[in-house]
N, CA, C and O atoms as a MOPAC input file, in Angstrom:
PM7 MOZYME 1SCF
protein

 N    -48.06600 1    50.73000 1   -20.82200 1
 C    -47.35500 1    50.02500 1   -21.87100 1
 C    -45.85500 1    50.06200 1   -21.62000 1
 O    -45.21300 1    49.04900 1   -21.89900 1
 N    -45.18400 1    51.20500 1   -21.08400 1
 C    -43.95200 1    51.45200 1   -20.99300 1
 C    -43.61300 1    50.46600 1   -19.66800 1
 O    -42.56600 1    49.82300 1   -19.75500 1
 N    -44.27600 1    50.33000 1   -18.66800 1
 C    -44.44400 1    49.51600 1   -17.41500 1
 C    -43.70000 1    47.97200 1   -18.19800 1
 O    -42.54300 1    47.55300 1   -18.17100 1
 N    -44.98800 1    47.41200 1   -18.87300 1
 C    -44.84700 1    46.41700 1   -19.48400 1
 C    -43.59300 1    45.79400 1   -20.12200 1
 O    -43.10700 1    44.66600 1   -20.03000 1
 N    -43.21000 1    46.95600 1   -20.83300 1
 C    -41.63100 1    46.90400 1   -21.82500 1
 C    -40.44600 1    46.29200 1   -20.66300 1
 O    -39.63500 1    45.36800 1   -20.71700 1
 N    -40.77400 1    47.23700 1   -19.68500 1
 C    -39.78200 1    47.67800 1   -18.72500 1
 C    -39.72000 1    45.76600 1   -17.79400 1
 O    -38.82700 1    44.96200 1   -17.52800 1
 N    -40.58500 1    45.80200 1   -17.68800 1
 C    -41.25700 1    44.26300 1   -16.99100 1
 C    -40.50300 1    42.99900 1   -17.62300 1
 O    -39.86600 1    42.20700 1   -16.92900 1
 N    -40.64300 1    42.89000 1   -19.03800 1
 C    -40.32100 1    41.74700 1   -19.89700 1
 C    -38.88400 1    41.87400 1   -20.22500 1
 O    -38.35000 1    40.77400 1   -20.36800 1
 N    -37.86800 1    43.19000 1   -20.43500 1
 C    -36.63700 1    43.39900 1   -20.30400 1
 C    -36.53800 1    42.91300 1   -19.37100 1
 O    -36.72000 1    41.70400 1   -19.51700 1
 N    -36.32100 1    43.19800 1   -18.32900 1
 C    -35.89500 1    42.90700 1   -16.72100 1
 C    -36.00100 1    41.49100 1   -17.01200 1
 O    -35.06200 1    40.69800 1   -16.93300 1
 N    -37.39200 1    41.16300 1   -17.41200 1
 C    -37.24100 1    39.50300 1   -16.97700 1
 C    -36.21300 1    38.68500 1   -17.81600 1
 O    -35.59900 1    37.71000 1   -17.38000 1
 N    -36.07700 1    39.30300 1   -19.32400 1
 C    -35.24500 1    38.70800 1   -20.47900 1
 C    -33.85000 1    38.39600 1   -19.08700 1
 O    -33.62600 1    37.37500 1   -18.43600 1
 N    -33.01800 1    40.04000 1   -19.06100 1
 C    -31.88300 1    40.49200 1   -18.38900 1
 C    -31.29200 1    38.93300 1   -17.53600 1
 O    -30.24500 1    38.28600 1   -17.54200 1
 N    -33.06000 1    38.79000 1   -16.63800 1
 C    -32.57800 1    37.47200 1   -15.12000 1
 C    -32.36300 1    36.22900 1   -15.87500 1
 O    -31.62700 1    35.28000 1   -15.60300 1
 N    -33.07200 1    36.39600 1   -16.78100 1
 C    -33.28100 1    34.55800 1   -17.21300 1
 C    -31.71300 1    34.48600 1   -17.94300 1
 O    -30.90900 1    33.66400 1   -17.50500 1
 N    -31.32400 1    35.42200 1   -19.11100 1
 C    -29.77600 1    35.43100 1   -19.67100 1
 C    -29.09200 1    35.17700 1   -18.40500 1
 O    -28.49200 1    34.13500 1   -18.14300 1
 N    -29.21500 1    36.18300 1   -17.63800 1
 C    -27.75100 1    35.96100 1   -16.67500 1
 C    -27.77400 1    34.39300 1   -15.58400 1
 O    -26.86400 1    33.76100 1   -15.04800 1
 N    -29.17600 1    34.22300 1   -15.61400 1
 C    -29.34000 1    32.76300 1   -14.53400 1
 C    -28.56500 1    31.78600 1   -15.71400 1
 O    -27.68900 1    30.94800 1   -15.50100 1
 N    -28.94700 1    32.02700 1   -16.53800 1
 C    -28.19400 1    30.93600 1   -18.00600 1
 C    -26.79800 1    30.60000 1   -18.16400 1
 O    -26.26600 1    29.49200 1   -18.09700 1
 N    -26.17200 1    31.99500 1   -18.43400 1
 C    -24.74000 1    32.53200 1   -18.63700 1
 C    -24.12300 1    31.66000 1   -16.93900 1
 O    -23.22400 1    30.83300 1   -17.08900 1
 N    -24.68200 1    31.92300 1   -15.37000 1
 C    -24.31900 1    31.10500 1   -14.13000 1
 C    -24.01700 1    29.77800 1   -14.28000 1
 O    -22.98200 1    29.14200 1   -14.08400 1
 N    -25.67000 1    29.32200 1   -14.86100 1
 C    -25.19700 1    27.58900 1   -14.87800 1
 C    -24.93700 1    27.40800 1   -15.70600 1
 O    -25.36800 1    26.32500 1   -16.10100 1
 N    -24.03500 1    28.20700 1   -16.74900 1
 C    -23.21200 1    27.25500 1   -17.52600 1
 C    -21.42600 1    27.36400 1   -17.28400 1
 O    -20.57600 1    26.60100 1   -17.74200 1
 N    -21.25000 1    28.42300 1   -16.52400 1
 C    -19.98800 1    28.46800 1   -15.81300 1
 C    -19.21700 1    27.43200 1   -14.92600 1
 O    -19.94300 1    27.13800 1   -13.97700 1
 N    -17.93100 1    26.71800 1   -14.87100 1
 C    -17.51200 1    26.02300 1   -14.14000 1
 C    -17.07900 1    26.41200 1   -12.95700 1
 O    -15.87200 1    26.34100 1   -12.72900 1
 N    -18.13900 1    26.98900 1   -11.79100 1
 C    -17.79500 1    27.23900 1   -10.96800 1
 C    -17.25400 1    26.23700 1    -9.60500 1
 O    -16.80100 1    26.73000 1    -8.57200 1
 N    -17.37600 1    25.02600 1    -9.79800 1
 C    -16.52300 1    24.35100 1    -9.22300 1
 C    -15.32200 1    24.13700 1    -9.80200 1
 O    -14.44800 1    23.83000 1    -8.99100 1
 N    -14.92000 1    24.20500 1   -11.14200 1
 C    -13.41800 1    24.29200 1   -11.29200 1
 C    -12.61600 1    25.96000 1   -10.99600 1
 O    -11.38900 1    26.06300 1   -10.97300 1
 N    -13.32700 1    26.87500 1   -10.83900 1
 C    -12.96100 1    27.50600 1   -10.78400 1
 C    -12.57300 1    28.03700 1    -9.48000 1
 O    -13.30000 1    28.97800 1    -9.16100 1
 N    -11.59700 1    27.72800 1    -8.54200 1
 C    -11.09200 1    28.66900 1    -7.32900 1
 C    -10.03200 1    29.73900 1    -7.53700 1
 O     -9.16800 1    29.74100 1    -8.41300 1
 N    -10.21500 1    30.54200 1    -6.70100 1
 C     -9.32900 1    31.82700 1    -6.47000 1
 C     -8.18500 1    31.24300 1    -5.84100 1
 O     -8.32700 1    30.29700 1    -5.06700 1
 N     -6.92200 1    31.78500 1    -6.14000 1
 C     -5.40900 1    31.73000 1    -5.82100 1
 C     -5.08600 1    30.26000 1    -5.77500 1
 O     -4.33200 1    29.66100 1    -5.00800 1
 N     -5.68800 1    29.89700 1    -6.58500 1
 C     -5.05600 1    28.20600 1    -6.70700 1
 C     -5.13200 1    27.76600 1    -8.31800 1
 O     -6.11100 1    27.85000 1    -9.06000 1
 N     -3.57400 1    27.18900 1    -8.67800 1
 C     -3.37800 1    27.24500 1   -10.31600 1
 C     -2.69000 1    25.51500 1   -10.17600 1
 O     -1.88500 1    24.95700 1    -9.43000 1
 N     -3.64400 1    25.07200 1   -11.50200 1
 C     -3.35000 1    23.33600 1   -11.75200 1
 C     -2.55500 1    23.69300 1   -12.88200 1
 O     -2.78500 1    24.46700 1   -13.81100 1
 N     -0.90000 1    22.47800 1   -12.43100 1
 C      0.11100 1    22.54700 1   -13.79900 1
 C      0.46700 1    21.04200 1   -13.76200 1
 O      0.51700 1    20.62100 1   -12.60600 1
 N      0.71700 1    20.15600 1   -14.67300 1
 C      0.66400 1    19.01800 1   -15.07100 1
 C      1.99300 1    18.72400 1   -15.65100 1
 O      2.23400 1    19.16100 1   -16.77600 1
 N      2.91000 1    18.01400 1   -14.99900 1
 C      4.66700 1    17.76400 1   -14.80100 1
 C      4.82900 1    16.26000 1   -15.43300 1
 O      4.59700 1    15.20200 1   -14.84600 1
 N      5.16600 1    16.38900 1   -16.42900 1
 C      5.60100 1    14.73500 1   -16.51500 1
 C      7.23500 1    14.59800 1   -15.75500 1
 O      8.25000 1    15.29400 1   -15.77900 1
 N      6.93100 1    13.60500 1   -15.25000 1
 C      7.65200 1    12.86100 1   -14.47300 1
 C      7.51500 1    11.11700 1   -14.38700 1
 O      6.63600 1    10.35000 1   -13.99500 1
 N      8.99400 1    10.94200 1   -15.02300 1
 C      9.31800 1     9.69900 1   -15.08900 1
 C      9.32200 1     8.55800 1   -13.64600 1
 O      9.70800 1     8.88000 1   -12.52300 1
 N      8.82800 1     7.29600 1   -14.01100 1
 C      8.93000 1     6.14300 1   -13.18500 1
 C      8.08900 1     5.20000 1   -13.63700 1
 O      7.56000 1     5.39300 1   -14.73200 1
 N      7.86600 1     4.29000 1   -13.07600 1
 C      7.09500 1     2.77800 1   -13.26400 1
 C      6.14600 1     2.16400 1   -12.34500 1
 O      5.35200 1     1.23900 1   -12.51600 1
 N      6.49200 1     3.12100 1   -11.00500 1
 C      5.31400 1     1.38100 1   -10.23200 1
 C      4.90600 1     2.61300 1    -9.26600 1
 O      5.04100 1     3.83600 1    -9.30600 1
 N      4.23300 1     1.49400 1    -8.21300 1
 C      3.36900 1     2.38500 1    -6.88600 1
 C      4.19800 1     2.84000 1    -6.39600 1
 O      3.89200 1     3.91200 1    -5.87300 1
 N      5.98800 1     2.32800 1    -6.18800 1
 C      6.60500 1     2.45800 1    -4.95400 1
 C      7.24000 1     4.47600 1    -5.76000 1
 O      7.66000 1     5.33900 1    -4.98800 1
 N      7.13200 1     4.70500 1    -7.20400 1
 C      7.67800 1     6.01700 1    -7.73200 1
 C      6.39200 1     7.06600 1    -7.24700 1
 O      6.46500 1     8.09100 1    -6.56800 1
 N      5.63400 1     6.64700 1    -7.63800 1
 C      3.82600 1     6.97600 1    -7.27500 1
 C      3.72300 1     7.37800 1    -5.67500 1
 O      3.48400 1     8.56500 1    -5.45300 1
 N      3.83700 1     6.74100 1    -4.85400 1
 C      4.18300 1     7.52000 1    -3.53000 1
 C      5.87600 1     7.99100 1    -3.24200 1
 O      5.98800 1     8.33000 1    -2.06300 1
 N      6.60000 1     8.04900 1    -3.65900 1
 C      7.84400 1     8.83500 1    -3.76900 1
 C      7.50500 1    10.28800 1    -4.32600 1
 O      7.56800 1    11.34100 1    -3.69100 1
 N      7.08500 1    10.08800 1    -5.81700 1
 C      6.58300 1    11.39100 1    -6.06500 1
 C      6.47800 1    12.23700 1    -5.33200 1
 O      7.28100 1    13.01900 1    -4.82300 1
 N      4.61000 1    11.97300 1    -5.20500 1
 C      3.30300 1    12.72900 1    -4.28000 1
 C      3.98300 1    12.72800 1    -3.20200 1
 O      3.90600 1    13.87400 1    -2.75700 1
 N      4.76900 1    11.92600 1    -2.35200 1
 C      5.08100 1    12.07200 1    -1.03400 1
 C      6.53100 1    13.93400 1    -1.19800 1
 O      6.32100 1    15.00700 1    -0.63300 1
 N      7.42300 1    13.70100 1    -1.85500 1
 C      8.44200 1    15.10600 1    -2.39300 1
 C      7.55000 1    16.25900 1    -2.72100 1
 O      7.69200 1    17.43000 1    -2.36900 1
 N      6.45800 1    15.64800 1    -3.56800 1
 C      5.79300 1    16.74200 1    -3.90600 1
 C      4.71800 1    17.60400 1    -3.05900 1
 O      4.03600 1    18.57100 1    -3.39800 1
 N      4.78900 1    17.08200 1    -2.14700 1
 C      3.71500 1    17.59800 1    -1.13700 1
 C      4.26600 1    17.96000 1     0.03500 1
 O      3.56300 1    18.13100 1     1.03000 1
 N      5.46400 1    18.10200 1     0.04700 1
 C      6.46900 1    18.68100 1     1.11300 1
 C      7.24200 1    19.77200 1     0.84500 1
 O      8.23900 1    20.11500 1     1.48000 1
 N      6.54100 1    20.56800 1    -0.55800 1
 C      7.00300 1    21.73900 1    -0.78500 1
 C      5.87400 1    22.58400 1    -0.33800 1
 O      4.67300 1    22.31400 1    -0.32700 1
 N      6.59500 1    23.84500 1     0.09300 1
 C      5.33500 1    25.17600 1     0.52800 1
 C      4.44800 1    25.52800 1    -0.44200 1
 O      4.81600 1    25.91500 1    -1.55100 1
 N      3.16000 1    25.41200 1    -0.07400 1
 C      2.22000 1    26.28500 1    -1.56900 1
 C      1.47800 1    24.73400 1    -2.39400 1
 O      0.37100 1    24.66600 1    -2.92800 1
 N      2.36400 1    23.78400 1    -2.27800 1
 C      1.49800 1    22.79200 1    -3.02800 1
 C      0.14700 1    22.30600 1    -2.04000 1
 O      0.18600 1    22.34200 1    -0.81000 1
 N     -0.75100 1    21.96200 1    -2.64600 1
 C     -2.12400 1    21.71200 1    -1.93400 1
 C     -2.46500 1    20.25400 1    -2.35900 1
 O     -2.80000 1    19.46700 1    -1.47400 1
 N     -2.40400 1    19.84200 1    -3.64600 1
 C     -2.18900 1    18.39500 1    -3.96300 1
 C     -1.67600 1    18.19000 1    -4.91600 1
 O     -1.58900 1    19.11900 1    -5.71900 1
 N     -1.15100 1    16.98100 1    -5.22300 1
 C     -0.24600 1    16.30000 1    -6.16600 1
 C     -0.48100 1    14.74000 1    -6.49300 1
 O     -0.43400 1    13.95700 1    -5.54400 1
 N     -0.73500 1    14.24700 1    -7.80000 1
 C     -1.23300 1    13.23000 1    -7.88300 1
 C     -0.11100 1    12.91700 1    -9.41400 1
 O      0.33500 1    13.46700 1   -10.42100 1
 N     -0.11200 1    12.05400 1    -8.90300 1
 C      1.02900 1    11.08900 1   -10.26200 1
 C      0.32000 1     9.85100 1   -10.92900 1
 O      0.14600 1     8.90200 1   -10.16600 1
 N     -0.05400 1     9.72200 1   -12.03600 1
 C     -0.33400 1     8.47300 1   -13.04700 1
 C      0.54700 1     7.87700 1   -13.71000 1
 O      1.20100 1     8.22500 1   -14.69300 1
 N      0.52000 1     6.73900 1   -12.97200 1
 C      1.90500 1     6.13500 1   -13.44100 1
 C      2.09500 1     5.42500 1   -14.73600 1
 O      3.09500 1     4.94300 1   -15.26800 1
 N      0.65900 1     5.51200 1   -15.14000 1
 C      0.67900 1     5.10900 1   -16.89500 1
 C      0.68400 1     6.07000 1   -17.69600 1
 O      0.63700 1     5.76700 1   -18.88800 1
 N      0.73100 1     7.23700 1   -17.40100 1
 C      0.62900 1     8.25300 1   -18.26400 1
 C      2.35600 1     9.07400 1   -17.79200 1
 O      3.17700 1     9.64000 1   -18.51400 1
 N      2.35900 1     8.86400 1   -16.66200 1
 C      4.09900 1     9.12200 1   -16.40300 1
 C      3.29600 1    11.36200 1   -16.55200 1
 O      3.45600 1    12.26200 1   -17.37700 1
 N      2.71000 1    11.26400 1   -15.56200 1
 C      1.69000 1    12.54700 1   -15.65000 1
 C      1.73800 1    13.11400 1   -14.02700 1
 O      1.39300 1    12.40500 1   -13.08200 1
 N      2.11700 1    14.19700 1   -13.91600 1
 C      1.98700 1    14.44200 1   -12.30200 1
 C      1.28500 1    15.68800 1   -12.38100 1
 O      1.83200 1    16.73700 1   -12.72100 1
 N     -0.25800 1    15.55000 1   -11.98100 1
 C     -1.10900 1    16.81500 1   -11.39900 1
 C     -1.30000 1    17.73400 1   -10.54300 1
 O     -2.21200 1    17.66800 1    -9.71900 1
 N     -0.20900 1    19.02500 1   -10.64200 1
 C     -0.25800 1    19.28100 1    -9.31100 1
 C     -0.75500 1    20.71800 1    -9.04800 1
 O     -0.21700 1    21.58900 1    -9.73200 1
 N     -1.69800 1    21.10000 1    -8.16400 1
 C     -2.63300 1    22.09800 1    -7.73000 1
 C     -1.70800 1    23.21200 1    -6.62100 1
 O     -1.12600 1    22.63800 1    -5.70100 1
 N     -1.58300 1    24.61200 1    -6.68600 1
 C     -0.52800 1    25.23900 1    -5.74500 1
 C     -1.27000 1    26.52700 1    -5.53500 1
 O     -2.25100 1    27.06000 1    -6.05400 1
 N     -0.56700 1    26.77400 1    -4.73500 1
 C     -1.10900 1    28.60800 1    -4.30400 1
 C     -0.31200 1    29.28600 1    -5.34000 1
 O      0.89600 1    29.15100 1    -5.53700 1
 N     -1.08200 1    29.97400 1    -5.92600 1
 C     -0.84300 1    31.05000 1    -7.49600 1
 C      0.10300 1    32.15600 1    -6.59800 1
 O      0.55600 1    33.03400 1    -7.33300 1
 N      0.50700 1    32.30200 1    -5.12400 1
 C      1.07700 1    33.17900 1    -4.43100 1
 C      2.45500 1    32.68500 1    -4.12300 1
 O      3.28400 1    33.49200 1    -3.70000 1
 N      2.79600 1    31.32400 1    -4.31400 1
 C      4.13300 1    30.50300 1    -4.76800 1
 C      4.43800 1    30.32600 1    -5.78100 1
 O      4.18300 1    29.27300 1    -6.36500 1
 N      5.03500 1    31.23500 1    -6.26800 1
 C      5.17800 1    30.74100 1    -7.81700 1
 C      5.73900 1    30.46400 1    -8.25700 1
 O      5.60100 1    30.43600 1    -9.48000 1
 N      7.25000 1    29.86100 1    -7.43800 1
 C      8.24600 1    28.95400 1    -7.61500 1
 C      7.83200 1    27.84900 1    -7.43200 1
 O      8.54600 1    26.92400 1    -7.81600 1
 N      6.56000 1    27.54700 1    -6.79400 1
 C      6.24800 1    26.07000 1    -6.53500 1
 C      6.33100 1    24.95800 1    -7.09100 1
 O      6.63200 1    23.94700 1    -6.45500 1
 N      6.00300 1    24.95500 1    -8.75800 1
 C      6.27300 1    24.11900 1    -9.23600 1
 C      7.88600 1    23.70700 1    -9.81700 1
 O      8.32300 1    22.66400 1   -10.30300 1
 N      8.47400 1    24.92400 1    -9.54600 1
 C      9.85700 1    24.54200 1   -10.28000 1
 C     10.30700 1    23.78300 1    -9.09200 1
 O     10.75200 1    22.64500 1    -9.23500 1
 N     10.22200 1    24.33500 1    -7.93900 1
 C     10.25700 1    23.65300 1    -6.75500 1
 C     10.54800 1    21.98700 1    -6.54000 1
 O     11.49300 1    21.25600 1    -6.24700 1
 N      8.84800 1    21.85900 1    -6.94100 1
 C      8.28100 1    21.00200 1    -7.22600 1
 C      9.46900 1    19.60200 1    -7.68700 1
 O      9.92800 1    18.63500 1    -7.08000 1
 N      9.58900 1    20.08300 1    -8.88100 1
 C     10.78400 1    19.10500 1    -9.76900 1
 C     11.74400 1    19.06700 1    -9.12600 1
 O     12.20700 1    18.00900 1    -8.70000 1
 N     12.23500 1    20.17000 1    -8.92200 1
 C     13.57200 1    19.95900 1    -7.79300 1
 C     13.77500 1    18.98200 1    -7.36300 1
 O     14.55200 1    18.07400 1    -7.65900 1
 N     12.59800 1    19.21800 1    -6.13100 1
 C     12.75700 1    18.26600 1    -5.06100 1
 C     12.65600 1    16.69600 1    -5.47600 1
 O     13.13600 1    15.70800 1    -4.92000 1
 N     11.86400 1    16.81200 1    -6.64800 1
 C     11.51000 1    15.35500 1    -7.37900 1
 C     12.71200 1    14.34400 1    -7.65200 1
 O     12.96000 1    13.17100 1    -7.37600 1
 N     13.42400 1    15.54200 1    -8.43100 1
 C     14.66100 1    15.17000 1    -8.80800 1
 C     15.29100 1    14.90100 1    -7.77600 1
 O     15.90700 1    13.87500 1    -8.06600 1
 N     15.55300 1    15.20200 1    -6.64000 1
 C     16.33800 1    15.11100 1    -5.92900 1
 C     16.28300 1    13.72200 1    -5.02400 1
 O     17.35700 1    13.47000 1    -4.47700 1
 N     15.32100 1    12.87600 1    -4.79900 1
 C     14.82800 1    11.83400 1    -4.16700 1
 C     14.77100 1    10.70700 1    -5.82900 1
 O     13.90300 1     9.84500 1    -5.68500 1
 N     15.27300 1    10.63500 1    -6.80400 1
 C     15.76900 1     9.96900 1    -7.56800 1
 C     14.52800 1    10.04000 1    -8.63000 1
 O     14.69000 1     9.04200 1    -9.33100 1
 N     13.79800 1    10.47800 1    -8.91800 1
 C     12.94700 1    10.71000 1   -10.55600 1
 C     13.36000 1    12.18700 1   -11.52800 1
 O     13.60300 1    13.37600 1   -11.32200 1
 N     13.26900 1    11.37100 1   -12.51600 1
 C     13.58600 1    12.52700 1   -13.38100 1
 C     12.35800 1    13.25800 1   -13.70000 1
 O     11.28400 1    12.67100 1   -13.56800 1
 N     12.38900 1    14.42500 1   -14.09000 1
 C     11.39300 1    15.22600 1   -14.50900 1
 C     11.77700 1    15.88100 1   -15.73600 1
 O     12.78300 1    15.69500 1   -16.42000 1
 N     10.57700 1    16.87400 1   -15.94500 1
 C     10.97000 1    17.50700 1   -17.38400 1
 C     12.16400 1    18.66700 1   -17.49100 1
 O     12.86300 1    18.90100 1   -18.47700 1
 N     12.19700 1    19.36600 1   -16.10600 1
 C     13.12400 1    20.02900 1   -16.37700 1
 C     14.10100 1    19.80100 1   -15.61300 1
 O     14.76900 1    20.81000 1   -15.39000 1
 N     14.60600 1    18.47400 1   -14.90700 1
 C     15.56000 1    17.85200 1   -13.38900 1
 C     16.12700 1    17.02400 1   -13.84000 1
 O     15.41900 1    16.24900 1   -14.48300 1
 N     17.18400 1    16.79000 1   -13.80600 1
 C     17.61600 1    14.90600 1   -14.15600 1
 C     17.86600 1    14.49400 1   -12.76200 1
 O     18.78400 1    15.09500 1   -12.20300 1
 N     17.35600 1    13.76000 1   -12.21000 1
 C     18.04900 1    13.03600 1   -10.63500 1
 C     19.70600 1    12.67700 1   -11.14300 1
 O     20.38300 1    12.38100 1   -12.12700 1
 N     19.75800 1    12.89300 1    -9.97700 1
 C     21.23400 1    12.48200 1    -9.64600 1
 C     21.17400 1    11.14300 1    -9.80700 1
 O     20.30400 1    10.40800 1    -9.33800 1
 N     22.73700 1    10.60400 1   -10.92800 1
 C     22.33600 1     9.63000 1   -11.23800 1
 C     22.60100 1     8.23800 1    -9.89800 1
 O     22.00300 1     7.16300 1    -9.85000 1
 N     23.64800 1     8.73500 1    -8.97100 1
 C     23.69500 1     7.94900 1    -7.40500 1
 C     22.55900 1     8.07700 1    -6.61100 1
 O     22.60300 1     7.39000 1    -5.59000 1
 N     21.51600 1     8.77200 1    -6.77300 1
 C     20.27600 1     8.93100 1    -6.06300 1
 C     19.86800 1     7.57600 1    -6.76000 1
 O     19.82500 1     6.46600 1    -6.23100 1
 N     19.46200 1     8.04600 1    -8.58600 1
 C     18.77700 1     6.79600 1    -9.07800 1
 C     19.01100 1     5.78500 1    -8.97600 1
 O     18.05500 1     5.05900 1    -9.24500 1
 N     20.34300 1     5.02900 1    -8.54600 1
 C     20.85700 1     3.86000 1    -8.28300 1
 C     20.53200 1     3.21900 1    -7.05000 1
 O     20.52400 1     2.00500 1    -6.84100 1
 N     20.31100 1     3.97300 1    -6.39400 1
 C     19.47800 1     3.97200 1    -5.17200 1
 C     17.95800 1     3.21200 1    -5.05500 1
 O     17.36300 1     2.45000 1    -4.29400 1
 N     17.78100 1     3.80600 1    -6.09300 1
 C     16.13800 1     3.60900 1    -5.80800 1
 C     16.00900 1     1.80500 1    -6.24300 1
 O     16.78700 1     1.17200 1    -6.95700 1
 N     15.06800 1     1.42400 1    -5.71200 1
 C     14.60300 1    -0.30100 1    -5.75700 1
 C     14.50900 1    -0.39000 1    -6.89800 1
 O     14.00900 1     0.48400 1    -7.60500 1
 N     15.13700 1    -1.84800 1    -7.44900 1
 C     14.78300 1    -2.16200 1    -9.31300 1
 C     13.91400 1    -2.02400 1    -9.73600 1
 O     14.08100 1    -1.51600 1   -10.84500 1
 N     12.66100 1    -2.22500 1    -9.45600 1
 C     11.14300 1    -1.76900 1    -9.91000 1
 C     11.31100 1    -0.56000 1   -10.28600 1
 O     10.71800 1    -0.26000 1   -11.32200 1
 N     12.09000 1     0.45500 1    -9.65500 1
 C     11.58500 1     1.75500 1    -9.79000 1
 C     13.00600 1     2.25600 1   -10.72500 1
 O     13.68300 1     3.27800 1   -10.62100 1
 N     13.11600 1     1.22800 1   -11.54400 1
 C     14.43800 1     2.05700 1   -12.28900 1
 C     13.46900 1     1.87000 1   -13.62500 1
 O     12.61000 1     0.99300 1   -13.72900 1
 N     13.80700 1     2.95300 1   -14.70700 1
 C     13.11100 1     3.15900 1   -15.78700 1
 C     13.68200 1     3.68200 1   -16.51500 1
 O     14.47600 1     4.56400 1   -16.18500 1
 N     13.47100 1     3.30900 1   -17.81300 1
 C     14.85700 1     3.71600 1   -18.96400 1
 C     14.87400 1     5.64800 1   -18.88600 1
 O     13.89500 1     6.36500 1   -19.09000 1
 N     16.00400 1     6.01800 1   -18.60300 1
 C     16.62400 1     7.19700 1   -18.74200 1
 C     16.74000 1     7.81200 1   -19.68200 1
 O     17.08500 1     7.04300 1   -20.57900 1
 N     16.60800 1     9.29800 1   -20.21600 1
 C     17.25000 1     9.53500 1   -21.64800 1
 C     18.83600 1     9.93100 1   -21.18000 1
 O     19.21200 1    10.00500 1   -20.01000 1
 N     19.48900 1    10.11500 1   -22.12300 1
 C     20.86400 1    10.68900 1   -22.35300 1
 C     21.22500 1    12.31600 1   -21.86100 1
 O     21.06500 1    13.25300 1   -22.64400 1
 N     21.57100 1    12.44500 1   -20.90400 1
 C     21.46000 1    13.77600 1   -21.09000 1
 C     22.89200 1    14.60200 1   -21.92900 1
 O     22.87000 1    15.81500 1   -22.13600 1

């Protein structure tokens, strides 16, 4: 009888924990890699590969994706850079988009093709 007890625990134990597995996001979940989401200002394809192109030429970033209707930049880094994302803006800023915490230089922005000029705030 004690056999028995011992039998149907155990089995309870596998079936909970097989449960508790597949309901885990183990494809969102990787080790030393952290997603942070930058708004960053612009308008067309030509800001959209400007972006991603700055943003992926910093150390530690792995990808970077910009929606240019949402004015939304997704970007994935090694959790072992952890300046990366401030980085990140920097450099953004620096090739003429503003970000949340960058203002481009405003002779950079003048620069950039009319398509890619987009109302500014005040700083």
């Amino acid at each position: 009888m004690k056999t028995i007890k011992m039998f149907f625990t155990v089995a309870i134990m596998l079936v909970t924990v097989s449960f508790a597995n597949a309901q885990s996001d183990k494809a969102q979940r990787t080790i030393g890699i952290k997603t942070e989401v930058i708004k960053v200002s612009g308008t067309c394809t030509m800001d959209k590969r400007r972006i991603e192109n700055a943003a992926n030429t910093v150390d530690g970033v792995k990808t970077a994706d910009w929606n240019e209707y949402t004015q939304v930049l997704t970007l994935t880094y090694s959790v072992f850079k952890k300046d990366a994302a401030d980085n990140v803006q920097k450099k953004i800023a620096s090739v003429g988009n503003d970000t949340k915490k960058y203002r481009a230089d405003d002779t950079v922005y003048q620069k950039l093709p009319d398509c890619c000029h987009y109302q500014r705030k005040q700083s």
